[in-house]
Backbone as a chain_set.jsonl record, in Angstrom:
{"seq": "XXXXXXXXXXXXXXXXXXXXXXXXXXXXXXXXXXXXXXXXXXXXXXXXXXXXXXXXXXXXXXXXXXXXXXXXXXXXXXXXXXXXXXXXXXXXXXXXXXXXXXXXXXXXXXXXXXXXXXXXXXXXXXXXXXXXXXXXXXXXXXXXXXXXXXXXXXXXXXXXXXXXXXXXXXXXX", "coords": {"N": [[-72.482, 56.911, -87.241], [-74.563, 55.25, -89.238], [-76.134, 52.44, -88.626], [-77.904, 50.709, -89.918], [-77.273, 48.462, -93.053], [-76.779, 49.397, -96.321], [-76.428, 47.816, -98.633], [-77.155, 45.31, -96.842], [-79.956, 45.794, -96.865], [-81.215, 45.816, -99.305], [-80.011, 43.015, -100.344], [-81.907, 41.559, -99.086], [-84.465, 42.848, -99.674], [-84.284, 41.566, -102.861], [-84.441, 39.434, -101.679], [-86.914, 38.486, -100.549], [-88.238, 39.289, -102.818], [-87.604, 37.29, -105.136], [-88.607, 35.288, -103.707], [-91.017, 34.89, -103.522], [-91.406, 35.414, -106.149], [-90.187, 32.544, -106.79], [-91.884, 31.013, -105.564], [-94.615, 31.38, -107.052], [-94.502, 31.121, -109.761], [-94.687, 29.177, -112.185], [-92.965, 27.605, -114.946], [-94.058, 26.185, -117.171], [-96.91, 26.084, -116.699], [-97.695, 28.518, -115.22], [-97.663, 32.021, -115.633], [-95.158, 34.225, -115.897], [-95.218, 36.574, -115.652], [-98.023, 37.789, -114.562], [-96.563, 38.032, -111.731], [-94.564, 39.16, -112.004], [-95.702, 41.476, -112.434], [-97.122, 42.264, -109.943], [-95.11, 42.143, -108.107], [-93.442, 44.492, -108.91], [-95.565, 46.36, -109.367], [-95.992, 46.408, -106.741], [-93.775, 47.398, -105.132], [-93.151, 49.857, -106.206], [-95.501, 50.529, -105.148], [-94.962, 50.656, -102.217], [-92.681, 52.561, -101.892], [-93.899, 55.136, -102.349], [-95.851, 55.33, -100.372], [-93.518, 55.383, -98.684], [-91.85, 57.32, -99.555], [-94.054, 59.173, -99.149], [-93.927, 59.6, -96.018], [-91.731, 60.376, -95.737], [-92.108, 62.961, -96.313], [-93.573, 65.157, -94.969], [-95.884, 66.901, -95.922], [-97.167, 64.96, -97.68], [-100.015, 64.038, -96.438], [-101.771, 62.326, -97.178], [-101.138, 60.349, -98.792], [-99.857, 57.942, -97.199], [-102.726, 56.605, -96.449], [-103.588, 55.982, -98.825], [-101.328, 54.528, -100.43], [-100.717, 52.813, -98.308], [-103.198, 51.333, -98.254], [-103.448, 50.211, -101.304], [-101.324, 48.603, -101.395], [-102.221, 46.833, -99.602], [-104.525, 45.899, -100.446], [-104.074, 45.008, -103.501], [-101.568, 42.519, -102.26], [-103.862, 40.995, -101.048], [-105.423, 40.763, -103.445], [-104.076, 39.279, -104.686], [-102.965, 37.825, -103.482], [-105.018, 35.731, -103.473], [-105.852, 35.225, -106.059], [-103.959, 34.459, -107.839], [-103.027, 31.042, -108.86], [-102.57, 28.395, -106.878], [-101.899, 25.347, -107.41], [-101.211, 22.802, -105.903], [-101.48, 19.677, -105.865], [-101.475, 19.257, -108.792], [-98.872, 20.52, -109.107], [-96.052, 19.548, -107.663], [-94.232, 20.504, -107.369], [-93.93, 23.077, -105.717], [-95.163, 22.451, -103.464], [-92.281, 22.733, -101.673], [-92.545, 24.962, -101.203], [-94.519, 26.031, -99.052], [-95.486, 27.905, -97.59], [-97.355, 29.391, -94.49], [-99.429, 31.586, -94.959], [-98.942, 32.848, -97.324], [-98.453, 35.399, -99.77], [-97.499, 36.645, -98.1], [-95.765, 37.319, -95.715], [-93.531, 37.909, -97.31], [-94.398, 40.212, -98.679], [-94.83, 41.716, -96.547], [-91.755, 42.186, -95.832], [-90.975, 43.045, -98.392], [-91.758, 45.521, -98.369], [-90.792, 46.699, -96.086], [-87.722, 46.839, -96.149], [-87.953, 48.351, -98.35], [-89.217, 50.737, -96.944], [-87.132, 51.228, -95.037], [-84.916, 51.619, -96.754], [-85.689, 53.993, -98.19], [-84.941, 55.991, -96.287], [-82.814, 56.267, -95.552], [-79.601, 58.209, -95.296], [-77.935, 60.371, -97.417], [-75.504, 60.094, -97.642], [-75.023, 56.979, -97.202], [-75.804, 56.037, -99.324], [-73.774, 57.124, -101.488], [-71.606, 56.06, -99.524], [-72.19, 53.456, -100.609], [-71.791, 53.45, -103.428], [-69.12, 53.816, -103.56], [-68.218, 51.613, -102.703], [-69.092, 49.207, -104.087], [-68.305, 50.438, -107.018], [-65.325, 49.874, -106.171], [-65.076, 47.265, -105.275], [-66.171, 46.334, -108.332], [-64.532, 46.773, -109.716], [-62.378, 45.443, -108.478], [-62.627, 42.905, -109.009], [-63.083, 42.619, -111.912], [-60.124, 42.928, -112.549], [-58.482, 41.537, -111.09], [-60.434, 39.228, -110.379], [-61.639, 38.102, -112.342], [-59.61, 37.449, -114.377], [-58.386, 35.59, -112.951], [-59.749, 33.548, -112.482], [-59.993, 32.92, -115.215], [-57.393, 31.932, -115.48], [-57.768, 29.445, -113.239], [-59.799, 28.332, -114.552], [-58.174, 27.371, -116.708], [-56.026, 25.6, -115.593], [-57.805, 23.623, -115.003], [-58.8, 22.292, -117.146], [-56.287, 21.41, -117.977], [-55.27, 19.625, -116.285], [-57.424, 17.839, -116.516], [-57.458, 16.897, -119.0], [-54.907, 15.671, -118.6], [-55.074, 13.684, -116.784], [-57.411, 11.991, -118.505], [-55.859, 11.166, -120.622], [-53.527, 9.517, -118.893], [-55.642, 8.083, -117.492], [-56.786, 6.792, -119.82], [-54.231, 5.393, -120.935], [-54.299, 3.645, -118.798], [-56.569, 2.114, -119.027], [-55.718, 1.13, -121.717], [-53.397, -0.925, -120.74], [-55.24, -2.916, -119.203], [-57.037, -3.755, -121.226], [-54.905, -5.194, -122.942], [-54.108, -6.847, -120.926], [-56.018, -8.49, -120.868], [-56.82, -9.576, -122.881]], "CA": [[-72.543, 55.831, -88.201], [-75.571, 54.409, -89.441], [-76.351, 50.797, -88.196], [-78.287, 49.797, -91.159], [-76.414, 48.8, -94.393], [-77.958, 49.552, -97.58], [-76.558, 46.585, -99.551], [-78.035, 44.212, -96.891], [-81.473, 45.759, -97.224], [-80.96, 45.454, -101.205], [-80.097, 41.397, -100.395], [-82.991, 41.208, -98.335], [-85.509, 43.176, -100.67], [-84.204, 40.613, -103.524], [-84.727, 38.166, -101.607], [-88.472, 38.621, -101.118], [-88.804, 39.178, -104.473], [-87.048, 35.848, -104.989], [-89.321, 33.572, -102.922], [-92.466, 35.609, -104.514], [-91.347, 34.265, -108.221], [-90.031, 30.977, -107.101], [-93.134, 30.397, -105.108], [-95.594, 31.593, -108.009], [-94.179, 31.37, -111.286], [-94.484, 27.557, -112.75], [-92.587, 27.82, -116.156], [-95.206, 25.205, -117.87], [-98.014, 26.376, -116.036], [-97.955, 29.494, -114.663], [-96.573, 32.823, -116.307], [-94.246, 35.084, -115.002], [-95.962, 38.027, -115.903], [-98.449, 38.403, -113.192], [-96.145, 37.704, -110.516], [-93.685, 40.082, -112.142], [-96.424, 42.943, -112.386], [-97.593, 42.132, -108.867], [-93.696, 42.74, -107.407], [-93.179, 45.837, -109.815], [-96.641, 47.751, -108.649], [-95.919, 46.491, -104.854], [-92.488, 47.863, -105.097], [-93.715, 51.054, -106.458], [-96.701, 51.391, -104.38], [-94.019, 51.101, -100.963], [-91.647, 53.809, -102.582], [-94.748, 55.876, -102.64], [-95.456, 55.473, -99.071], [-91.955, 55.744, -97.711], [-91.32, 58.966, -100.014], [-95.096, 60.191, -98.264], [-94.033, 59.512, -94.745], [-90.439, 61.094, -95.693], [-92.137, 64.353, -96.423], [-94.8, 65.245, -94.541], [-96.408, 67.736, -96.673], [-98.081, 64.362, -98.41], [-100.086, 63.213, -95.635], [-102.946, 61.803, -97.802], [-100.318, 59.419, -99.418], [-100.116, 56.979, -96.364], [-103.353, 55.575, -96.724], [-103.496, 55.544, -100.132], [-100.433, 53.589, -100.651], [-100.697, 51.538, -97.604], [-104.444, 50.834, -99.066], [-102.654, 49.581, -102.345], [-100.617, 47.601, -101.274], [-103.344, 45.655, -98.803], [-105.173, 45.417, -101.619], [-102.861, 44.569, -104.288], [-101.368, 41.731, -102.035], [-104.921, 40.348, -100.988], [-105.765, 40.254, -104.809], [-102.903, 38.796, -105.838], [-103.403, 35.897, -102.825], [-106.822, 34.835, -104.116], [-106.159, 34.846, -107.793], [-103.116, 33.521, -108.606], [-103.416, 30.103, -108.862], [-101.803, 27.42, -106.08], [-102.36, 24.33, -107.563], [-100.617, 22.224, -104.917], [-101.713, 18.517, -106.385], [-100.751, 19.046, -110.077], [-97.208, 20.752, -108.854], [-95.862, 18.855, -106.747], [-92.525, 21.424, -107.031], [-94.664, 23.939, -105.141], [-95.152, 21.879, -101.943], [-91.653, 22.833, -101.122], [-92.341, 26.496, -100.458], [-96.181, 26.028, -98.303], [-95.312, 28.909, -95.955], [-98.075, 30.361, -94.119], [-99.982, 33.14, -95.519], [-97.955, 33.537, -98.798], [-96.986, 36.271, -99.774], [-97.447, 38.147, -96.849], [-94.372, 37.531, -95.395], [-92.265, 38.666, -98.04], [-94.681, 41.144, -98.962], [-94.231, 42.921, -95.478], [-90.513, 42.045, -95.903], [-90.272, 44.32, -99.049], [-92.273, 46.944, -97.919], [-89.947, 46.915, -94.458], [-86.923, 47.035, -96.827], [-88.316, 49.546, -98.97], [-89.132, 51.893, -96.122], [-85.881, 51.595, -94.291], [-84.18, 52.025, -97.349], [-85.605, 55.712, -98.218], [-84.859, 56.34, -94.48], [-81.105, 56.403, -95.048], [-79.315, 59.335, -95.976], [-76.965, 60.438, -98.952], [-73.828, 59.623, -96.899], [-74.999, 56.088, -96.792], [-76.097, 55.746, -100.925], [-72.297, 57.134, -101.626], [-70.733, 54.771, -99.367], [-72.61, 51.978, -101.327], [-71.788, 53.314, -104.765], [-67.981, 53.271, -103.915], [-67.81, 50.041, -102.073], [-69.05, 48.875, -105.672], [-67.532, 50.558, -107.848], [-64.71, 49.259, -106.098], [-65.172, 45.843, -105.8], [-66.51, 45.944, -109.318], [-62.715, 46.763, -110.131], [-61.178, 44.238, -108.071], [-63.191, 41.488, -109.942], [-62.805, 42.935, -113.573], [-58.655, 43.39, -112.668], [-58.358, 40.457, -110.644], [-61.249, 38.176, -110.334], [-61.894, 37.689, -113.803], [-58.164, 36.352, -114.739], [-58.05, 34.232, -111.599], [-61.088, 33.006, -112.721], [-59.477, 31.933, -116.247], [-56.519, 30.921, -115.509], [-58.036, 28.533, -112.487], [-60.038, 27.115, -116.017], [-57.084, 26.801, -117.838], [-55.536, 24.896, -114.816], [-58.483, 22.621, -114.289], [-58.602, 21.846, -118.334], [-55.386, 20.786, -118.524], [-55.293, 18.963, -115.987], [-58.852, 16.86, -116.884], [-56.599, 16.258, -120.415], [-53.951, 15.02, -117.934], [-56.047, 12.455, -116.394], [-57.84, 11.479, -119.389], [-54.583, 10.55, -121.311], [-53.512, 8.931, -117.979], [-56.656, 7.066, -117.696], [-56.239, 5.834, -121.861], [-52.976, 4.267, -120.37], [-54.182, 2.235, -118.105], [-57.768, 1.474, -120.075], [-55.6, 0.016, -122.777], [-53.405, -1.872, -120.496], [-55.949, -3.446, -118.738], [-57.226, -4.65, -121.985], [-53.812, -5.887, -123.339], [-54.032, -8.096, -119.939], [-57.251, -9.078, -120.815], [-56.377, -10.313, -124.247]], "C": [[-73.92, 55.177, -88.126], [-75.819, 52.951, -89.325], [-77.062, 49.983, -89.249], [-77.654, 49.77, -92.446], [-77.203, 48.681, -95.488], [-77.517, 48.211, -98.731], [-77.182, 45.134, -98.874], [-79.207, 44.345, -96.828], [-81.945, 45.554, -98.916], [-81.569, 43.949, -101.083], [-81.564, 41.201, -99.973], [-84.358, 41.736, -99.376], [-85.694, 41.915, -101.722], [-84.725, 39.482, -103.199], [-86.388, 37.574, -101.27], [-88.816, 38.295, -101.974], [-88.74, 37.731, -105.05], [-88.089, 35.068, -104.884], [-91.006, 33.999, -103.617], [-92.353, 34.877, -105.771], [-91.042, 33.396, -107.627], [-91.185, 30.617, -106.512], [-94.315, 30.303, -106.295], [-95.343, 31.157, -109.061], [-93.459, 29.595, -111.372], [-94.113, 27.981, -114.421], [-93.803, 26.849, -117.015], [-96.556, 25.506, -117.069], [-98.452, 27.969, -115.448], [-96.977, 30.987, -115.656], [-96.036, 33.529, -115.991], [-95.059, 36.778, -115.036], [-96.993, 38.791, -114.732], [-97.82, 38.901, -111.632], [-95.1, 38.93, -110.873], [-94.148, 41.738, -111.873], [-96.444, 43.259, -110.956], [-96.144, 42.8, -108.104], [-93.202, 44.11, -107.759], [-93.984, 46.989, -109.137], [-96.596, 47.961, -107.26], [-94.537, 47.205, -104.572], [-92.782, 49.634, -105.083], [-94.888, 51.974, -105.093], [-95.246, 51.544, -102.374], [-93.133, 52.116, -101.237], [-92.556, 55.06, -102.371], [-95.343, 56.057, -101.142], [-94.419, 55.739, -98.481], [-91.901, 57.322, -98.056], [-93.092, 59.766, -99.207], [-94.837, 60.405, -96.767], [-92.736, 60.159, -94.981], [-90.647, 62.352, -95.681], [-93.695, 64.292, -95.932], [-96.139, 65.825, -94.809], [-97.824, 65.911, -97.333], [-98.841, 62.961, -97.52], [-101.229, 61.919, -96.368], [-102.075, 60.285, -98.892], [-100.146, 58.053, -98.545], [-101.584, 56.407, -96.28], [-103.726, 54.933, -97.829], [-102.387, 54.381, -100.629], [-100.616, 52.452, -99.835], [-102.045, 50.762, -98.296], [-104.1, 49.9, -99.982], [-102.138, 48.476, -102.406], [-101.304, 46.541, -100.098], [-104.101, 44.83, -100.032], [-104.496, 44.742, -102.779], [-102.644, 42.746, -103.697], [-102.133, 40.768, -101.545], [-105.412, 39.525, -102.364], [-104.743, 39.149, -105.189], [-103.084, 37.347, -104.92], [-104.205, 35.208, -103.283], [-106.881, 34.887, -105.484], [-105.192, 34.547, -108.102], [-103.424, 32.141, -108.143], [-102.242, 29.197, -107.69], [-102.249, 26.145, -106.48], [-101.124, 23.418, -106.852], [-100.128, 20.59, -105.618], [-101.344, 18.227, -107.741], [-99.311, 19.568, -110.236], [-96.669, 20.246, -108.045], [-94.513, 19.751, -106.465], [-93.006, 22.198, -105.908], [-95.266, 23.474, -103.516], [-94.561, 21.77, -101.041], [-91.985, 24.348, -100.062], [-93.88, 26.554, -99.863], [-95.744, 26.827, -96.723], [-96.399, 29.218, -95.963], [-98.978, 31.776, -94.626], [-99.477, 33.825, -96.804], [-98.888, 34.443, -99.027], [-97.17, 37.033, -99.243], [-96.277, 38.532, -96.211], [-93.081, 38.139, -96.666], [-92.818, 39.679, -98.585], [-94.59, 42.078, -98.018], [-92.395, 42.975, -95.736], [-90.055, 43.399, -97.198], [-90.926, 45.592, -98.756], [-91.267, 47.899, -96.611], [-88.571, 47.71, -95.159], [-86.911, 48.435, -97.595], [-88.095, 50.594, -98.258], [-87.667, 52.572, -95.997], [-84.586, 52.203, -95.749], [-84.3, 53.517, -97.97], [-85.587, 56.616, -96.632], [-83.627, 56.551, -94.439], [-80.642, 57.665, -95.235], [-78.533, 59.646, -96.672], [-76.059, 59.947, -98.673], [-73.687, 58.054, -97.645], [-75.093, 55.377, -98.519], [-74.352, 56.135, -101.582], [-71.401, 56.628, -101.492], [-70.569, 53.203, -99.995], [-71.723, 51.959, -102.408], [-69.872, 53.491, -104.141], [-67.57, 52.464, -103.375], [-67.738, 49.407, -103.779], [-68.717, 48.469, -106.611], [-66.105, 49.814, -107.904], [-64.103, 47.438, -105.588], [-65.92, 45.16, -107.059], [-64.666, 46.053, -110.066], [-62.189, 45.868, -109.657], [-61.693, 42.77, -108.858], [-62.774, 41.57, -111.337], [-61.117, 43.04, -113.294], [-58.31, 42.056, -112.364], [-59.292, 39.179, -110.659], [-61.461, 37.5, -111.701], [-60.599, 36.568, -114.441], [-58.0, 35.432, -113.956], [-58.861, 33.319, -112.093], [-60.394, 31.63, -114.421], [-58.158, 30.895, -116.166], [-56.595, 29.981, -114.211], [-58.681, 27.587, -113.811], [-59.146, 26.171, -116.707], [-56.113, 25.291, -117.004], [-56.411, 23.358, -114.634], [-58.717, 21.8, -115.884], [-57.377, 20.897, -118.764], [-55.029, 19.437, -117.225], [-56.651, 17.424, -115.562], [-57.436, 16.228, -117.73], [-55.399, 14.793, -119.435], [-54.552, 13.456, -117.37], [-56.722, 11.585, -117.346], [-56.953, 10.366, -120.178], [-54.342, 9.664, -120.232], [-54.62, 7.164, -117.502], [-57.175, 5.927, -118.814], [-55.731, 4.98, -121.298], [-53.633, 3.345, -119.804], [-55.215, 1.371, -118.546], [-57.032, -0.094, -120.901], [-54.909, -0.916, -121.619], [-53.824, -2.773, -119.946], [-56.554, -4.263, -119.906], [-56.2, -5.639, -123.296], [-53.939, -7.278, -122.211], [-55.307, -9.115, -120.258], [-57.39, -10.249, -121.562], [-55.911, -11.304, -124.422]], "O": [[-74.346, 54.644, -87.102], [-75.549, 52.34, -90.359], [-76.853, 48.784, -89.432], [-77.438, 50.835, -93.026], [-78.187, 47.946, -95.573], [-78.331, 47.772, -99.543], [-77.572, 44.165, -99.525], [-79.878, 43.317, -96.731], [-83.01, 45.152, -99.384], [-82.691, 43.537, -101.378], [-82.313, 40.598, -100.741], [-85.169, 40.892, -99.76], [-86.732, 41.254, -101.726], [-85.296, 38.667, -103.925], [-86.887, 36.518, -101.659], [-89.527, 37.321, -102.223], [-89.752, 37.113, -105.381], [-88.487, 34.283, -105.745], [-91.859, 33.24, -104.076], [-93.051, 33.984, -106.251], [-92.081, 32.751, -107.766], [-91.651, 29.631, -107.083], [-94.898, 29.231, -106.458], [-96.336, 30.567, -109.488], [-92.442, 29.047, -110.948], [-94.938, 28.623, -115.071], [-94.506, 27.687, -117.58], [-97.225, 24.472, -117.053], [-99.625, 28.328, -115.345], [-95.875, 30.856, -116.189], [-96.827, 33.922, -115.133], [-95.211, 37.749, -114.294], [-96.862, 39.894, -114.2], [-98.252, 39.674, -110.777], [-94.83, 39.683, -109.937], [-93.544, 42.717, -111.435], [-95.923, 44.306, -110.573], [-96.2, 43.914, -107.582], [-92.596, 44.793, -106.934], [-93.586, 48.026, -108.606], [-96.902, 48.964, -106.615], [-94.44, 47.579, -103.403], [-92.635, 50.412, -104.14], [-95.028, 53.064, -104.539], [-94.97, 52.562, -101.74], [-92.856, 52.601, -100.14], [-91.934, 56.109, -102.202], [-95.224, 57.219, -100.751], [-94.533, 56.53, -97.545], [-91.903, 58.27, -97.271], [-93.053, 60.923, -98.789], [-95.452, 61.316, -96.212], [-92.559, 60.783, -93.935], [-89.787, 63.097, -95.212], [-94.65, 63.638, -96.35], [-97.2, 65.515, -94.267], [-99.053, 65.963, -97.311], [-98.652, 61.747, -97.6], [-101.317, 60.765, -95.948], [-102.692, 59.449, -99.552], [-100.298, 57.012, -99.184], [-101.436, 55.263, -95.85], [-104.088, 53.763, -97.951], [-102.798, 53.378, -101.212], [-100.685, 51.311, -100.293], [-101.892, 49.662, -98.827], [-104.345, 48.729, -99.693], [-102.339, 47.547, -103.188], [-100.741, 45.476, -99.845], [-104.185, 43.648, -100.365], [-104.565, 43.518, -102.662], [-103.211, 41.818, -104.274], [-101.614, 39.657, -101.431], [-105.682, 38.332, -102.502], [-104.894, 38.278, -106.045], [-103.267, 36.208, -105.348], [-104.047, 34.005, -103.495], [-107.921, 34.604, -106.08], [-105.384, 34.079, -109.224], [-104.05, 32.01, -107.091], [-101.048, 29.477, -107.798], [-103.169, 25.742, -105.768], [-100.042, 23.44, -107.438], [-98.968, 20.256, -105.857], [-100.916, 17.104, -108.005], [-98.598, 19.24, -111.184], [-97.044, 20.927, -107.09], [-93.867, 19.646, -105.423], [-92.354, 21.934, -104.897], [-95.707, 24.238, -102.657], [-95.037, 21.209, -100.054], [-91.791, 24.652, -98.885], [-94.51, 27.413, -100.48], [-95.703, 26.548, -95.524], [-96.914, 29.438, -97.059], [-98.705, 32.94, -94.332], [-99.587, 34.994, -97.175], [-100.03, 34.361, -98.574], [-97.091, 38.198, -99.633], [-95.816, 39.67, -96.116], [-91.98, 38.677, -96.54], [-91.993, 40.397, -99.151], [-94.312, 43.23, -98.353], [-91.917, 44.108, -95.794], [-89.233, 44.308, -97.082], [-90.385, 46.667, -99.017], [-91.114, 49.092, -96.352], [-88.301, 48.879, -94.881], [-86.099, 49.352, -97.478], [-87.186, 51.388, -98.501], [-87.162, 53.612, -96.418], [-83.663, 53.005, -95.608], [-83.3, 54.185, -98.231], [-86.17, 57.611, -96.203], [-83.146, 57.011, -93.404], [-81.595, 58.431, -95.379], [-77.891, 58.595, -96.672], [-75.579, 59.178, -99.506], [-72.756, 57.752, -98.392], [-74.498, 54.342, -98.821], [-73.803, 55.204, -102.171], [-70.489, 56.436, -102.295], [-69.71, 52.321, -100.003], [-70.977, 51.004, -102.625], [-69.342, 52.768, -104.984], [-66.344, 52.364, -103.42], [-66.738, 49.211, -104.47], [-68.634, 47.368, -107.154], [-65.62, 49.3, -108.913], [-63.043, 46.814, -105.631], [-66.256, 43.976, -107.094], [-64.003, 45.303, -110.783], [-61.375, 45.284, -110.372], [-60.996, 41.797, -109.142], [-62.161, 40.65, -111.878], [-60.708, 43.416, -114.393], [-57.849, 41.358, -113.267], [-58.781, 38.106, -110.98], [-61.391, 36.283, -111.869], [-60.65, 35.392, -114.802], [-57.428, 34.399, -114.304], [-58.483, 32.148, -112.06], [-60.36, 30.414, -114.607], [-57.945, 29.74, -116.537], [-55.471, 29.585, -113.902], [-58.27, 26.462, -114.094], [-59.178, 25.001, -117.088], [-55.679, 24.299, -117.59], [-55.92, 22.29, -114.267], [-58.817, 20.578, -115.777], [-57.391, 19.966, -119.57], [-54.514, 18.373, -117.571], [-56.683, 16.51, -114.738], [-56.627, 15.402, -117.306], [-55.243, 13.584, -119.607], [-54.249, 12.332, -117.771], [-56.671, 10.382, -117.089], [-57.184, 9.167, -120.335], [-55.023, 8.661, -120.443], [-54.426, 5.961, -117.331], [-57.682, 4.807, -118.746], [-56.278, 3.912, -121.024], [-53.598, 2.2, -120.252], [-55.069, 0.149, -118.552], [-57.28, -1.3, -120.906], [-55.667, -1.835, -121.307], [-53.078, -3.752, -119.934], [-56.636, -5.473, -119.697], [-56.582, -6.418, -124.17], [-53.879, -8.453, -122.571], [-55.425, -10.286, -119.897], [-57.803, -11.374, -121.282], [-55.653, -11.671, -125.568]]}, "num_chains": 1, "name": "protein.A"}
């Protein structure tokens, strides 16, 4: 049995990605687009290393990629913009070295994840599949009729709450 699980290197990839856009990407200021390219080509360029170090035949692929992605995540430090003083949102996330840490983080992810083996991509896709069924059979209706429960009983309260509104202003009167 394999010790690493492939849906929490997934979470963990995401979640890189994650702190990359919420750190960068100011909706009124900043545009998503760079930060989106930047995660897209760094994603790519680690896929491209992992699959060179998976087959050994492409040894000339490990510095090239690793290269890439030095570069890449250097560029991308020194030209996107940190304006600290006119965002004041952006003063939450002042980690260290952005985005190094989550840029080794998806690269780590990346790796380990073309490191697994078919067994382990099979076991994913019918965990899934089948807890995509137990939600669409079950979760979904639980889901409405907890609505329907919490609707009617607002109404309940509301009406309830009328009552005593008015007689409070019958006493008042």
């Amino acid at each position: 049995m394999e010790l690493i699980n492939i849906g929490t290197l997934v979470v963990f990839y995401l979640v890189a990605n994650a702190v990359i856009y919420r750190r960068y990407v100011i909706s009124s200021h900043t545009p998503p687009f760079y930060t989106l390219l930047f995660l897209f080509l760094f994603s790519v360029s680690a896929v491209g290393f992992s699959l060179s170090w998976k087959f050994n035949k492409l040894w000339w692929g490990l510095p090239l990629f690793g290269g890439v992605m030095i570069t890449m995540t250097a560029f991308y430090h020194h030209q996107v913009p940190q304006n600290h003083a006119q965002h004041p949102r952006t003063t939450d996330w002042c980690v260290p070295f952005m985005p190094w840490p989550p840029a080794l983080s998806i690269f780590l992810n990346v790796f380990l994840i073309t490191t697994l083996k078919l067994l382990s991509f099979q076991r994913f896709a019918m965990w899934a599949c089948f807890i995509t069924l137990f939600y669409l059979l079950y979760g979904v209706h639980s889901t409405y009729q907890a609505e329907e429960i919490q609707i009617a009983a607002n109404q309940v309260n509301s009406t309830s709450t009328n009552a005593q509104t008015n007689k409070v202003e019958v006493q008042v009167l």
